[in-house]
N, C-alpha and C positions, 0 to 999 in steps of 0.2 A: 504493500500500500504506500509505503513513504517511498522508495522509488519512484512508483507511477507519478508522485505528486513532485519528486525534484524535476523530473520530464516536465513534464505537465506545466513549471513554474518557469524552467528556465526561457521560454519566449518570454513571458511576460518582465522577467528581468532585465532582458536582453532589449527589447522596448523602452522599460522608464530609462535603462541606461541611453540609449539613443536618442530620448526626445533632451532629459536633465542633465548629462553629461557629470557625473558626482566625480568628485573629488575622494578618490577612494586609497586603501594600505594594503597590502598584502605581503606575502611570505612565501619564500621556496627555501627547501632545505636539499641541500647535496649532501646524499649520507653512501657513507664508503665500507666496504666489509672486502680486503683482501685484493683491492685492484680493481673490483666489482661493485658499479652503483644503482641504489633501487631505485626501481620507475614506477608508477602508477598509471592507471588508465582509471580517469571517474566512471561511474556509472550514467551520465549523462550530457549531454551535449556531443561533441564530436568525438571525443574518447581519444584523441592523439595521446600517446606517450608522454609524460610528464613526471616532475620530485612533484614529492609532496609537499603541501602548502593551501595557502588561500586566503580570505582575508583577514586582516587584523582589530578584534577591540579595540574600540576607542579607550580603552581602560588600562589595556595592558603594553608591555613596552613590546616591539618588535620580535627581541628574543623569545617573551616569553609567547608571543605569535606563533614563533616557527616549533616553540616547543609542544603547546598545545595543538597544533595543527596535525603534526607528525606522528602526535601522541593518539590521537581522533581515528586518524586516516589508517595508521597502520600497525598500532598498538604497541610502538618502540619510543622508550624513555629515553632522551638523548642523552650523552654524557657532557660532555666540554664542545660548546657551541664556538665555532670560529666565523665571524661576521667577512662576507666576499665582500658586499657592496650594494649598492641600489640601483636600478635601471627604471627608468619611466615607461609606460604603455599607454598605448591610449586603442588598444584592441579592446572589443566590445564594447568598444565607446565611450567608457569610461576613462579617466584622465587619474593612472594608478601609479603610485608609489609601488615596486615591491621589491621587500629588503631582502638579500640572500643571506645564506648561512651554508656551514659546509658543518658534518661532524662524523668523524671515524668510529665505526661500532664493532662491538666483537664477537659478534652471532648474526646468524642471516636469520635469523626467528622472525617473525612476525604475525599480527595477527590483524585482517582486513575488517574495514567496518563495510558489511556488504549491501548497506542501505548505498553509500557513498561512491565505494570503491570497487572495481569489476574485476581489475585485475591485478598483482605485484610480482615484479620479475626484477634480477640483478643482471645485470649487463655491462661489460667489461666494454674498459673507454674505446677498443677499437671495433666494437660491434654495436655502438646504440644505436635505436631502433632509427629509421627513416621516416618513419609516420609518426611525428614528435612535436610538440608543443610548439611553438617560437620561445618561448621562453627557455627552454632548455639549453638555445644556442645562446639566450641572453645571462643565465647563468654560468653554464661553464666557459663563456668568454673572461665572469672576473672570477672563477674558480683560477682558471690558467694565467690570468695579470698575478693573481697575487703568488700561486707557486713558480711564475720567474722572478717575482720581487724576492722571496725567497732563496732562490735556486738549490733548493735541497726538497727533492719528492720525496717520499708523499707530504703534503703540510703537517 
């Protein structure tokens, strides 16, 4: 039932963003297990490969965004959050903030929220999928600034 209704909702979200243009926050997180990063596919709208994420409380700071987000999405409690950066959107019409994060874990365990989430796969950096978010390229562009600001892999 709450499936059928995030279906059901997202044209109409997809609408007031397009006439109101909001001023909105959101959150991705890059999370690593072994060379290997987890993707998701929502259960709704186009389903392209994507991290986990989405938008932000007004209440809460960023981190704790991407923490809740991840925690929601895929039932993995982050350890030490490393902040990539911000990148602006203005897909879906809205005019978004979203802040990245990157965190290394030490189990591929998870557990899906299946109202949400359709499907969770890891994928090693030289095989991500092709049928993939835009944001993923927007992410792992300051994943990769900040590990040559570094120059020592993995961060």
């Amino acid at each position: 039932m709450v499936k059928i209704f995030y279906k059901v909702l997202s044209p109409f979200r997809k609408f007031y963003w397009f006439i109101f243009r909001p001023k909105t926050y959101g959150v991705k997180t890059l999370i690593e297990f072994e060379n290997k990063f987890l993707f998701i596919r929502n259960s709704y709208g186009i389903k392209h490969w994507t991290f986990p994420g989405g938008g932000k409380n007004r209440a809460e700071s960023a981190e704790e965004g991407a923490r809740r987000e991840v925690l929601e999405e895929t039932g993995i409690s982050l350890p030490e959050l490393i902040y990539l950066g911000e990148y602006k959107s203005t897909r879906q019409y809205k005019r978004d903030t979203v802040y990245c994060f990157y965190a290394k874990v030490n189990s591929v365990s998870y557990k899906i929220d299946p109202v949400e989430i359709e499907e969770v796969r890891w994928f090693a950096f030289d095989n991500i999928p092709s049928f993939r978010s835009k944001a993923v390229d927007e992410v792992l562009d300051l994943y990769k600034n900040i590990k040559s600001l570094r120059k020592q892999p993995p961060l």
